[in-house]
C-alpha positions in Angstrom: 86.8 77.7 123.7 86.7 81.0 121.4 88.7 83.8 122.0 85.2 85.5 122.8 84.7 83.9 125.4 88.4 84.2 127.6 88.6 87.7 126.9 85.7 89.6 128.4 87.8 92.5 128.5 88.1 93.4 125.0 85.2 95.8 123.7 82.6 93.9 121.3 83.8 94.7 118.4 87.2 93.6 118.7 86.1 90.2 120.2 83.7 89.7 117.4 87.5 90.4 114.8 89.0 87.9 116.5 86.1 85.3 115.9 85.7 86.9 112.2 89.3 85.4 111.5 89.5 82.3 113.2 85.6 81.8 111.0 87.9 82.6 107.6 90.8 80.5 108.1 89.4 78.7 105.3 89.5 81.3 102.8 93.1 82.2 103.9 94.7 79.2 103.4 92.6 78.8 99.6 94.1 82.0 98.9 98.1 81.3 100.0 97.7 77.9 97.8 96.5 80.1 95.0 99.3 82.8 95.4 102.0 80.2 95.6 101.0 78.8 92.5 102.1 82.2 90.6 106.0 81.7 90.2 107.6 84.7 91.3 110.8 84.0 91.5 113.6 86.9 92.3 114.7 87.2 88.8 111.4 86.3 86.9 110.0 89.7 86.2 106.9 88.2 84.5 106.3 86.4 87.3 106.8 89.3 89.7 104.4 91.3 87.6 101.7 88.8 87.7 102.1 88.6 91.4 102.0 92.3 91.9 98.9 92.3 90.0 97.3 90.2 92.1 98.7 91.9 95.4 97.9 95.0 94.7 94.1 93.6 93.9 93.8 92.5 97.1 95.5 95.0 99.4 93.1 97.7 97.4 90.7 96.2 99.9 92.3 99.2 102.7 91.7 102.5 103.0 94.6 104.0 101.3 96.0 103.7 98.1 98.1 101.4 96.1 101.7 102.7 95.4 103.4 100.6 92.4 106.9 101.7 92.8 110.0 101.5 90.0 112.7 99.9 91.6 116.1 101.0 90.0 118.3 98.0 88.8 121.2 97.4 90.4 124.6 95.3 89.8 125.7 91.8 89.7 128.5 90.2 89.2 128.1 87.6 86.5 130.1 84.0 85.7 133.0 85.8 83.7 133.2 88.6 86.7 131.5 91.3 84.6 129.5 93.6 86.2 125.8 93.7 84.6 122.4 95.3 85.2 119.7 93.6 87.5 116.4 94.5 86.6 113.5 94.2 89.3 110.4 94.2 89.7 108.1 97.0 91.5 107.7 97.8 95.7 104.0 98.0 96.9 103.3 100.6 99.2 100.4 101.5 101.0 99.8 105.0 103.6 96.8 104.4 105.7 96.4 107.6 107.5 100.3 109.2 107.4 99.4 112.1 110.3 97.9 110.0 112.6 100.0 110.0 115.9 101.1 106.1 116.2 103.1 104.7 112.9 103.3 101.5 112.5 105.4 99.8 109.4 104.7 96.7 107.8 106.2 94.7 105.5 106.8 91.7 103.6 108.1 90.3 100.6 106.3 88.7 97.3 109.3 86.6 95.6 110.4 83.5 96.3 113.6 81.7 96.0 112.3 79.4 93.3 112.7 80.6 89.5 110.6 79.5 86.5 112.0 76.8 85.8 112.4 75.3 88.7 110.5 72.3 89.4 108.8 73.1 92.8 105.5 75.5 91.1 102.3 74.3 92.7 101.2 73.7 96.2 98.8 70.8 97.6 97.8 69.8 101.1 100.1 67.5 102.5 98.2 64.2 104.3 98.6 65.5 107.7 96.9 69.2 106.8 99.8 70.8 106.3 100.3 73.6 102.8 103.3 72.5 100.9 104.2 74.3 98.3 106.5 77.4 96.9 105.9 80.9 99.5 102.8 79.2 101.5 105.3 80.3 104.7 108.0 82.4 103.2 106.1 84.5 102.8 102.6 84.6 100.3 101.0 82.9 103.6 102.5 85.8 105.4 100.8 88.2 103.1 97.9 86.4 103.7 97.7 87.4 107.2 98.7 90.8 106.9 96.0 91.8 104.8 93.7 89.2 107.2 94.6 91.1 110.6 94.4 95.3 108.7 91.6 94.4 107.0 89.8 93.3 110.8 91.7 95.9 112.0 89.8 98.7 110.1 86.6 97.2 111.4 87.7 99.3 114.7 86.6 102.1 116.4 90.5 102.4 117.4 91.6 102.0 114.4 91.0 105.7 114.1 94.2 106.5 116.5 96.6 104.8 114.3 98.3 104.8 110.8 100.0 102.5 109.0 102.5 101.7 106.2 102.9 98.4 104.7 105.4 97.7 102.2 105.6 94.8 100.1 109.1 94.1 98.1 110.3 91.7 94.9 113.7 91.2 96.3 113.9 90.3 99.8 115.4 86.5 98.8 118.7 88.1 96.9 119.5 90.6 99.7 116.7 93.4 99.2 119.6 95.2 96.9 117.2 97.5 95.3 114.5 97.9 98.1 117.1 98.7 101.1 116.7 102.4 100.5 112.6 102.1 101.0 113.1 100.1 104.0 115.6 102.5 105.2 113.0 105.5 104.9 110.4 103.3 106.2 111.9 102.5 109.2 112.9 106.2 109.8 109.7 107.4 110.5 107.8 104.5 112.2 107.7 103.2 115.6 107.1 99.9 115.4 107.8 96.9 112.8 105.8 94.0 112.2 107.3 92.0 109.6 105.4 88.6 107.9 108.4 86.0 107.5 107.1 82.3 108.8 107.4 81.5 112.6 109.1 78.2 113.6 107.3 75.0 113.0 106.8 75.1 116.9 105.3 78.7 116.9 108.4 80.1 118.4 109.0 83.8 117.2 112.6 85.1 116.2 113.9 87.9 118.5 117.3 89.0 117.7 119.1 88.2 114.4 122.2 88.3 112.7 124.0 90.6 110.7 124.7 89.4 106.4 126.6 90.2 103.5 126.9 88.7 100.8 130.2 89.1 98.0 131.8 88.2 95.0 135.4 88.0 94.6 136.6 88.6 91.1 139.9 87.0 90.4 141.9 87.8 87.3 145.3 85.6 86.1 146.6 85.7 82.9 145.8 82.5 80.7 149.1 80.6 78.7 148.8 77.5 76.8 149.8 74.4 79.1 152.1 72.4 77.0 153.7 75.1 75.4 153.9 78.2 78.1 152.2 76.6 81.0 155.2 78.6 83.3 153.7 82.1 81.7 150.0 81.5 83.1 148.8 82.4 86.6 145.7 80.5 87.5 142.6 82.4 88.3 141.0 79.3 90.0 144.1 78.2 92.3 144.2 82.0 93.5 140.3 81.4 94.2 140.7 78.3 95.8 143.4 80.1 98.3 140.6 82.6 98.9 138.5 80.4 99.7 140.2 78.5 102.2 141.2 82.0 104.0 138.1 82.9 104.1 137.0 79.3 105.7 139.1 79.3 107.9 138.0 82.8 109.3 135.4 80.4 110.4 135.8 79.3 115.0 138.2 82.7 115.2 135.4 85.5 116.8 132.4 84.0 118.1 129.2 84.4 116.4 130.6 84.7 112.7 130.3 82.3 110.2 132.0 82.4 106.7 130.3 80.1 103.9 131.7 80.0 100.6 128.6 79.4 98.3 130.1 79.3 94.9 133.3 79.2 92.7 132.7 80.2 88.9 135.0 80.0 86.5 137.6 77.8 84.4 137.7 76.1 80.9 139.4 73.8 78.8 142.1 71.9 81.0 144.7 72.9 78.2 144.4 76.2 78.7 145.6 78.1 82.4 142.3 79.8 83.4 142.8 83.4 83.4 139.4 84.3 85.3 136.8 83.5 88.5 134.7 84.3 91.2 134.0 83.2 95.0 130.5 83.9 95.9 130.7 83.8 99.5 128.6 85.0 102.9 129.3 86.0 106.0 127.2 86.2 109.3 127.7 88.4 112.6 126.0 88.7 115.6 126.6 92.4 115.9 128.4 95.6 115.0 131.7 94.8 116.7 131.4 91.3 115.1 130.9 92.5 112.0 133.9 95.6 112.0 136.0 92.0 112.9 135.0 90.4 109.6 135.3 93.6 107.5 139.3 93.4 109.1 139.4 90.0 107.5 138.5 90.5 104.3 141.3 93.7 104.2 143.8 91.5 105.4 142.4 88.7 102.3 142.8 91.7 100.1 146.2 92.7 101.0 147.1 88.7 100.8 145.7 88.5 97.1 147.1 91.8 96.1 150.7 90.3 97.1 150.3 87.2 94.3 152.3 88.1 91.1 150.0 88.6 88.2 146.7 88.2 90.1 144.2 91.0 89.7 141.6 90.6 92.6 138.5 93.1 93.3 135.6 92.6 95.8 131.8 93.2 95.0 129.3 93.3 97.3 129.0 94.2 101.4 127.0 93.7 104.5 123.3 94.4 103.5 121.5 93.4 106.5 122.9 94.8 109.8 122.6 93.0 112.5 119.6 92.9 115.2 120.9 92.6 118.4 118.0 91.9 121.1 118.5 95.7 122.3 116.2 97.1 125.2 113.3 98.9 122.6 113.6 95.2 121.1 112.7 93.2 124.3 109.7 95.8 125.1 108.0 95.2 121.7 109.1 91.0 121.9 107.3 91.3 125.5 104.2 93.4 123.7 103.9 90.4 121.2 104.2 87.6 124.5 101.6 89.7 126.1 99.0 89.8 123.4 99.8 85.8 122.5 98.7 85.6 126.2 95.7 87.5 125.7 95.1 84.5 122.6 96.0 81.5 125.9 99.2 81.1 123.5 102.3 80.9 125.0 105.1 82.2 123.1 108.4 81.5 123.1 111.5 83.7 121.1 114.7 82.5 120.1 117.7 84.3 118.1 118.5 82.9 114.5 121.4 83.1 112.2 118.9 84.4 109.5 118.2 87.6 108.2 115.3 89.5 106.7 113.9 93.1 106.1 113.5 93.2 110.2 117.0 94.3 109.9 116.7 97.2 108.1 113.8 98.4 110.1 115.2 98.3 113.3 118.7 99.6 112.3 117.0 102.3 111.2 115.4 102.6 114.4 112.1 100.8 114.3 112.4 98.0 116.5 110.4 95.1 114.6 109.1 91.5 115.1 109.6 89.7 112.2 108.2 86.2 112.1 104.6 87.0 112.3 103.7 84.8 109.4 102.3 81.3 110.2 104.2 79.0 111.2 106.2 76.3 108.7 109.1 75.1 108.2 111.7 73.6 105.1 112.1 77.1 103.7 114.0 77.4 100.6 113.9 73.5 99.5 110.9 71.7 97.7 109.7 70.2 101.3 108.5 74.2 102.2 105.3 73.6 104.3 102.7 76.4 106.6 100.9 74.5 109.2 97.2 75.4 108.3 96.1 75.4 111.9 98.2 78.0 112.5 96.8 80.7 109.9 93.5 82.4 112.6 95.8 82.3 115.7 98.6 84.5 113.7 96.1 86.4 112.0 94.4 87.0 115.3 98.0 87.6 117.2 98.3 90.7 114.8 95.1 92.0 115.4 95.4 92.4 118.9 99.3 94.0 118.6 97.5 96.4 116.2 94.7 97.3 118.7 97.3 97.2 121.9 99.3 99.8 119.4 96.2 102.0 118.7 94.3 101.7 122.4 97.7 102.5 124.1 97.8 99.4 126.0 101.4 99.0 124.1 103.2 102.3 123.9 104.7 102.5 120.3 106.0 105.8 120.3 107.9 104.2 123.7 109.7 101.8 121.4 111.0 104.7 119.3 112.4 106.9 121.8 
């Protein structure tokens, strides 16, 4: 049965949106396969630029103009534990109608975790119907519906009653280090978020979300021949091995927070007492007290380190997505979304992850966002990525009718804000 016909409620026009995008699911998923065959890795910036090309083609399609914004670089910490530059590529913005009373903020992200030389570059249909390939869920497929559900959108008479920003950023897989201020501002003057990360391969939505940060730990020892002066050394990589083994075992000791030690560069020749390394490491928190808890532990691994005779230790890096606790504007919007899935005869169910994305930043700075509105897919971040195709008209259509609750009134935005 077509929307159409369950939901004699909704004015023409909007009934004959809904049947527009379930009628063009074919060109949605064409164009996600083509988009994930552009690598746009992180840190390719040729890639990114081809990609942003291409975006900013198609989102020319709405009534307001393309933005190509400079990002700034920003630091990293490389192998040796120098700090470098790291260039990015440009944020996509687009203002539909800024004065209008009911802002709404919209975002996603255009890189993927995969660089240029990775093998994982084109996708394919899988036997069963399925996309597989780089981005088809996190998140080009996710792009796809965004510009699928404001581009029905604008075919509204209500469409009139509400604006719009969508913002669409190269970094979002290494932490959003240079976009963080843009989602910042965003989020300070919306009322809503809708965010395109995939759903769950069972079309559950995320509700709350963790807190992340991510560090490097640059350790410094002093290097001695070890035959002839192996007493004068101080090993860089034993002091990073006793960081990283305070740092596990942070892990079990306040519920919710999770330390993972990613990565331990450093080292040489085995006749010579390394004098230099890092520990990459995250850490996860469920919310602000959680996180003030880990911050305590790392002072007290820094006062530990800065104890060792002839180790030099310095941390890098910090807590870049704050946590999203499921707070009372939070569970209005998540029972908005469950009440225009209903409107679709789709049951939706929301569950709290242990991942992070650019919802964070919007709702910390007070715009209380739903973040998985992408289709829904699974295996993100490995070569088995896959976006159920069957899923692409009902997401696209899920949007359409949160856009058109937002603008009618049926969902009070401006609710969420205060």
């Amino acid at each position: 049965m077509s929307f159409a016909a369950r939901s004699a409620d909704l004015a023409a026009p909007t009934r004959r949106a809904l049947d527009d995008l379930g009628a063009g699911v074919d060109a949605l998923v064409a164009r996600t396969m083509a988009w994930s065959d552009v690598n746009s890795g992180s840190r390719h910036l040729a890639g990114l630029a081809r990609m942003a090309d291409i975006l900013a083609d198609a989102f020319a399609a709405l009534p307001g103009p393309v933005e190509r914004i400079p990002l700034a670089p920003t630091e990293r910490v490389t192998a040796a534990g120098e700090i470098a530059a790291q260039e990015h590529g440009e944020a996509l913005r687009i203002r539909v109608r800024p004065a209008a009373p009911i802002q709404i903020a919209l975002t996603g992200h255009y890189d993927t975790v995969f660089p240029a030389d990775h093998p994982f570059q084109t996708a394919a249909r899988r036997a069963d119907g399925a996309l597989h390939g780089p981005g088809v869920a996190d998140m080009k497929g996710g792009l796809n519906l965004m510009l699928a559900a404001l581009t029905a959108f604008e075919t509204l008479p209500e469409a009139q009653a509400l604006g719009y920003e969508v913002l669409l950023s190269p970094d979002e897989e290494i932490g959003s280090p240079a976009s963080t201020p843009l989602l910042a501002a965003l989020g300070a003057r919306a009322h809503a978020g809708m965010t395109y990360e995939p759903a769950l391969p069972d079309g559950a939505l995320v509700s709350a979300r963790k807190g992340s940060g991510n560090f490097s730990l640059v350790l410094r020892g002093r290097a001695a021949h070890v035959g002839r002066a192996f007493d004068d050394g101080r090993s860089a990589i034993v002091a990073a091995a006793d960081a990283a083994l305070r740092l596990h075992a942070l892990n079990g000791q306040h519920e919710g927070v999770t330390v993972n030690v990613g990565a331990i560069d450093g080292g040489g020749p085995t006749n010579i007492v390394p004098d230099r390394a890092v520990v990459r490491f995250n850490i996860r928190a469920p919310d602000a007290e959680a996180e003030a808890w880990a911050r305590a532990g790392l002072d007290a691994l820094m006062r530990a380190l800065s104890g060792a005779e002839g180790i030099a230790a310095r941390l890098h890096g910090g807590f870049s997505r704050p946590p999203k606790p499921l707070a009372p504007p939070l569970e209005r919007l998540v029972a908005y979304v469950a009440e225009a899935g209903a409107a679709l005869g789709l049951a939706l169910a929301f569950r709290p992850s242990g991942g992070v994305c650019e919802g964070n930043n919007l709702t910390a700075a007070g715009c209380p966002t739903i973040d998985t509105l992408g289709p829904c897919g699974g295996a993100l971040h490995s070569e088995e990525e896959f976006a159920l195709a069957d899923s692409f008209a009902a997401r696209a259509q899920l949007s359409l009718i949160l856009l058109h609750g937002f603008a009618s009134g049926r969902f009070d935005a401006r609710a969420l804000r205060a």
